[in-house]
C-alpha positions as CSV (number, residue, x, y, z in Angstrom):
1,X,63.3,166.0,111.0
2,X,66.3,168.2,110.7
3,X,68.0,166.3,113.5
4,X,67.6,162.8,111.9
5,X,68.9,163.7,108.5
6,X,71.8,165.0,110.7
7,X,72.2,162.0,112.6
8,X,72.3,159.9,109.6
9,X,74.7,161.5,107.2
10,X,77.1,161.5,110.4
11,X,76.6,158.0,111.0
12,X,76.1,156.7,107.6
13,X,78.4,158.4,105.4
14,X,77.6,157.6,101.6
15,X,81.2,158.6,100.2
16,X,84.5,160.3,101.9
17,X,87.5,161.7,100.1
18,X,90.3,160.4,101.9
19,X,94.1,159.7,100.4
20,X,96.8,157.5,102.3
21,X,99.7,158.2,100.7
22,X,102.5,155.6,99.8
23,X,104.2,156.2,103.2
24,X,101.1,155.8,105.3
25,X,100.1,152.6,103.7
26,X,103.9,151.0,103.7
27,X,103.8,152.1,107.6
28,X,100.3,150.7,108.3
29,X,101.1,147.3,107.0
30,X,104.6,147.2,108.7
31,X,103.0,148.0,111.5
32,X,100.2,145.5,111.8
33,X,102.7,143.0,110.6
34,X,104.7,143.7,113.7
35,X,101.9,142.9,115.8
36,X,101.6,139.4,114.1
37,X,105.1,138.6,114.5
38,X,105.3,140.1,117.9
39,X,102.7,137.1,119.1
40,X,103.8,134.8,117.3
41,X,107.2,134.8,118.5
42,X,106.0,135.6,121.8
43,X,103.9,132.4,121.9
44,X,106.8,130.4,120.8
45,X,109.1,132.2,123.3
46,X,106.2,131.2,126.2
47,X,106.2,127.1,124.7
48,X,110.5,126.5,123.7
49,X,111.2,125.9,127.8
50,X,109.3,123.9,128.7
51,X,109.1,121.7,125.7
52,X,113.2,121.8,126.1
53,X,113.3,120.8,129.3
54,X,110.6,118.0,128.5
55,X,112.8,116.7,126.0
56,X,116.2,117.2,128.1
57,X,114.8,115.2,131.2
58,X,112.8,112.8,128.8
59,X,116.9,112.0,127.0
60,X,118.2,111.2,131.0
């Protein structure tokens, strides 16, 4: 019995007392924005050749 109360206030945790301060939070968001942008302008950077040279050969 002991085990299974143990087991369930590990894995269901009713409240936590956690703080991310202003820093944290400004880094966390600047962060995952950077992974956004990153593949974004990766997938762009993957598609501009060869749509250029499509549309260079396609003006011959």
């Amino acid at each position: 019995m002991y085990k299974l109360i143990f087991f369930l206030n590990v894995l269901i945790p009713f409240f936590t007392n956690a703080y991310i301060g202003p820093g944290m939070a400004g880094g966390l968001i600047a962060s995952i924005a950077g992974i956004i942008l990153a593949f974004f302008i990766g997938l762009i950077a993957i598609l501009y050749f060869p749509i250029k040279r499509f549309l260079k050969n396609k003006k011959k």
